[in-house]
Backbone bond lengths (Angstrom), bond angles and torsions (degrees), N, CA, C in turn:
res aa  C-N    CA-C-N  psi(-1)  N-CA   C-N-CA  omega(-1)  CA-C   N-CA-C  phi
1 X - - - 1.455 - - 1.520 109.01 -
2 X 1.235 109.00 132.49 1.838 109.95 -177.26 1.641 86.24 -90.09
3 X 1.650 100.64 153.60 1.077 131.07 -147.90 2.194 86.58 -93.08
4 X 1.253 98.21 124.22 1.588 118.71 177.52 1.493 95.78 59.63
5 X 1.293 133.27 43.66 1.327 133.38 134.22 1.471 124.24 -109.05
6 X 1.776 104.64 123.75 1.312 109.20 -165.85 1.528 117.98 -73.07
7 X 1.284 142.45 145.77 1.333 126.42 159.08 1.994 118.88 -140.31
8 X 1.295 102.89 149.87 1.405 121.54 -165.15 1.183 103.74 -67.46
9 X 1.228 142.10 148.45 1.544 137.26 -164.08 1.856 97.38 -171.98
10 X 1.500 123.59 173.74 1.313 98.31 -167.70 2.095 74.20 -167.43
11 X 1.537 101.27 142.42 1.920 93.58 -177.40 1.823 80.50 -147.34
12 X 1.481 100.33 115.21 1.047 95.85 162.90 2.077 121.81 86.72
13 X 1.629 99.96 -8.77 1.139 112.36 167.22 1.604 91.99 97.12
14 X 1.116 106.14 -2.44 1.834 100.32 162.37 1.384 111.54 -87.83
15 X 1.545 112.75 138.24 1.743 106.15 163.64 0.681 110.61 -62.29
16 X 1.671 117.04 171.85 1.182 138.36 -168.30 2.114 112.99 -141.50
17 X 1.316 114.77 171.54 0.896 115.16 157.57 2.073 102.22 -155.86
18 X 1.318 92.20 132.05 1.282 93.51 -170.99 1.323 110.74 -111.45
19 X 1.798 165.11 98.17 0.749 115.32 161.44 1.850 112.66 -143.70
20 X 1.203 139.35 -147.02 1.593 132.89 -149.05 1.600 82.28 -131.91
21 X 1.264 98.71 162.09 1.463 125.63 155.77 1.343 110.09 -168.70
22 X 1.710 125.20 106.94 1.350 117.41 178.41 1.825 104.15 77.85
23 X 1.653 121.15 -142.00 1.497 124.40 -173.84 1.427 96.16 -97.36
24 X 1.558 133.19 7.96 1.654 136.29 -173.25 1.569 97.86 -85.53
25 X 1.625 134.32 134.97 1.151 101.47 130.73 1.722 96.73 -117.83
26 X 1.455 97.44 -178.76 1.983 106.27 -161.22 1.827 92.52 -139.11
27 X 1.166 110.53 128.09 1.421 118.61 165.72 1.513 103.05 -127.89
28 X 1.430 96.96 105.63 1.686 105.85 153.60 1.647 111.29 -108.00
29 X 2.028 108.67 -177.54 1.433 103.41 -175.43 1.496 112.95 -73.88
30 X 0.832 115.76 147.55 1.623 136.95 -150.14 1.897 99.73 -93.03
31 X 1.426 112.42 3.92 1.717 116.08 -176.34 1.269 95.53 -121.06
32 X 1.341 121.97 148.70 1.573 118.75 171.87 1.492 92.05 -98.93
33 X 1.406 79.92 155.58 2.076 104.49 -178.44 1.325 111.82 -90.02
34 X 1.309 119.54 8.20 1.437 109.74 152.19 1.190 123.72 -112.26
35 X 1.139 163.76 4.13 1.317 171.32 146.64 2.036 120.99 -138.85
36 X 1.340 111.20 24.87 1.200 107.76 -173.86 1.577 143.38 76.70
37 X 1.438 94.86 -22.58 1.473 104.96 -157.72 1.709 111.71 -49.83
38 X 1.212 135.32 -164.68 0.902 155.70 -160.61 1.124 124.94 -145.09
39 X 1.670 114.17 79.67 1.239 144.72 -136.12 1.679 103.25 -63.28
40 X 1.599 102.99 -49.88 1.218 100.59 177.47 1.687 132.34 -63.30
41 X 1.213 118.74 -2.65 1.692 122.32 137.03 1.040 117.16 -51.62
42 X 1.209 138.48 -39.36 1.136 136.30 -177.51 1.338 128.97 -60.36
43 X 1.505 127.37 -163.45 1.479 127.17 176.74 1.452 119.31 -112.16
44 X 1.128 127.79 144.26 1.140 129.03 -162.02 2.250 88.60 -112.91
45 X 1.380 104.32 132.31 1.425 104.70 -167.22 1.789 83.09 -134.41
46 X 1.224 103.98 118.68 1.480 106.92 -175.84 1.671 129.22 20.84
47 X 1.273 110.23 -81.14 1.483 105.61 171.01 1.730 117.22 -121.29
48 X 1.264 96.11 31.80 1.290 99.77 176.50 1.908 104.37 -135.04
49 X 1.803 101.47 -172.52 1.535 100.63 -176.86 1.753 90.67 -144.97
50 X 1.389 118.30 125.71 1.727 130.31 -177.97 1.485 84.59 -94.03
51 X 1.531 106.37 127.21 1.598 112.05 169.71 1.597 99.17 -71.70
52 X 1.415 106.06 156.92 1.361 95.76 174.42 1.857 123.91 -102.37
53 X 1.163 90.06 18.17 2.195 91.01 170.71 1.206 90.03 -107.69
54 X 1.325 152.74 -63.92 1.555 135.20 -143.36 1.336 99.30 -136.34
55 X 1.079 121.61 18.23 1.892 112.96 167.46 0.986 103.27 57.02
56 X 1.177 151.92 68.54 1.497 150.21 143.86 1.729 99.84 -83.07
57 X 0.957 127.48 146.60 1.243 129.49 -145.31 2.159 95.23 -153.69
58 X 1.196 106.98 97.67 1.635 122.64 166.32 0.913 141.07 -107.42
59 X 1.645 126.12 155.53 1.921 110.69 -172.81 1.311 97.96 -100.24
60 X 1.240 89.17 138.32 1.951 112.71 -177.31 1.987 99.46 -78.71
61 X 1.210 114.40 -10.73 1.638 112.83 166.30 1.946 109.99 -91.17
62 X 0.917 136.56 -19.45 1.212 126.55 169.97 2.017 120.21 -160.53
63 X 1.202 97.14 31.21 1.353 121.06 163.34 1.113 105.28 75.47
64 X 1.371 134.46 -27.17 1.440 136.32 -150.77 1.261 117.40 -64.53
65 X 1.456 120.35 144.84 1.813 130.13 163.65 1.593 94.80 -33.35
66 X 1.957 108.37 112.25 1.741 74.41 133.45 1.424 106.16 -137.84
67 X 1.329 111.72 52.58 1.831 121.13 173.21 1.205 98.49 -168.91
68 X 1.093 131.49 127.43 1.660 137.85 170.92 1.617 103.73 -73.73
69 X 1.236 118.36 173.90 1.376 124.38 16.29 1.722 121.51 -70.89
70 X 1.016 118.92 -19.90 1.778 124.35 -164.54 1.500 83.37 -52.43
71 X 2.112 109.07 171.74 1.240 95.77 154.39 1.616 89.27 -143.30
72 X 1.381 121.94 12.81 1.023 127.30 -163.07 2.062 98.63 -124.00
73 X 1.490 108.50 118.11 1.391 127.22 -155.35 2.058 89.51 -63.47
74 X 1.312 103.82 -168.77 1.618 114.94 165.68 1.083 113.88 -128.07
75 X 1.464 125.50 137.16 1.325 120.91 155.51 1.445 138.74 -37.51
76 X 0.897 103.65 154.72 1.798 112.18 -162.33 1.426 106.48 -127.56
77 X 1.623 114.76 135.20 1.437 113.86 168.79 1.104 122.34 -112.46
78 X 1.452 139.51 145.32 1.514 127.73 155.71 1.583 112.93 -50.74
79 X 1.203 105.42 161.15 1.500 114.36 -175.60 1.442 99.33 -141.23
80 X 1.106 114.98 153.37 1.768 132.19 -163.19 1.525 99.14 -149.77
81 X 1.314 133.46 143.08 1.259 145.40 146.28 1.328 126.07 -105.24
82 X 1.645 126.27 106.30 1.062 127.72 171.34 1.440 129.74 -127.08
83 X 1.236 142.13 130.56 1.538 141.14 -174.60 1.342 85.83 50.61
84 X 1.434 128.24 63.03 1.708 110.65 165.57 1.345 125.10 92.42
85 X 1.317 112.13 -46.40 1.588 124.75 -146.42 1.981 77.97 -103.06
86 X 1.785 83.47 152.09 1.451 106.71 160.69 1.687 132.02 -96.09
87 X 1.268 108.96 117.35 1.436 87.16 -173.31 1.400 124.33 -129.01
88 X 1.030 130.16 127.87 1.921 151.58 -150.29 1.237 105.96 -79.44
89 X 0.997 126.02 131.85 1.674 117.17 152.77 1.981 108.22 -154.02
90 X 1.187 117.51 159.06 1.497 110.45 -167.60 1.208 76.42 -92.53
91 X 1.815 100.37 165.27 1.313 127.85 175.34 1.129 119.75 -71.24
92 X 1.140 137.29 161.44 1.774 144.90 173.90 1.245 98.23 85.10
């Protein structure tokens, strides 16, 4: 994964959003919770991702609002690196 490039990924028939910053990578859900969109159009702004229909604007480290319109955060996955491959799983 190149470092602050976002990419679309999908585990289980859930979207995804996968992407790096530095030795981090962060997979949250890949739809914003206010209108659906498809986050990974969007922009990736250091540690966050601006949806691209209504700018709701979130941190790619713990999902949370931090620009509305959304008011409802995204899920977050652990991430693992093994033989290469990235691999997802929800928390708990």
């Amino acid at each position: 994964l190149t470092d602050g490039v976002m990419h679309p990924a999908e585990a289980e028939a859930i979207p995804l959003l996968v992407t790096r910053f530095g030795n981090t990578i962060r997979a949250v859900s890949g739809v914003c919770t206010h209108r659906g969109a498809a986050l990974a159009e969007g922009k990736q702004d250091g540690k966050c991702v601006r949806c691209p229909w209504h700018g709701s604007r979130f941190s790619l480290e713990d999902g949370s609002v931090v620009e509305g319109p959304a008011t409802f955060g995204l899920a977050t996955f652990t991430t693992q690196i093994a033989s290469g491959s990235v691999s997802v799983r929800a928390p708990g």
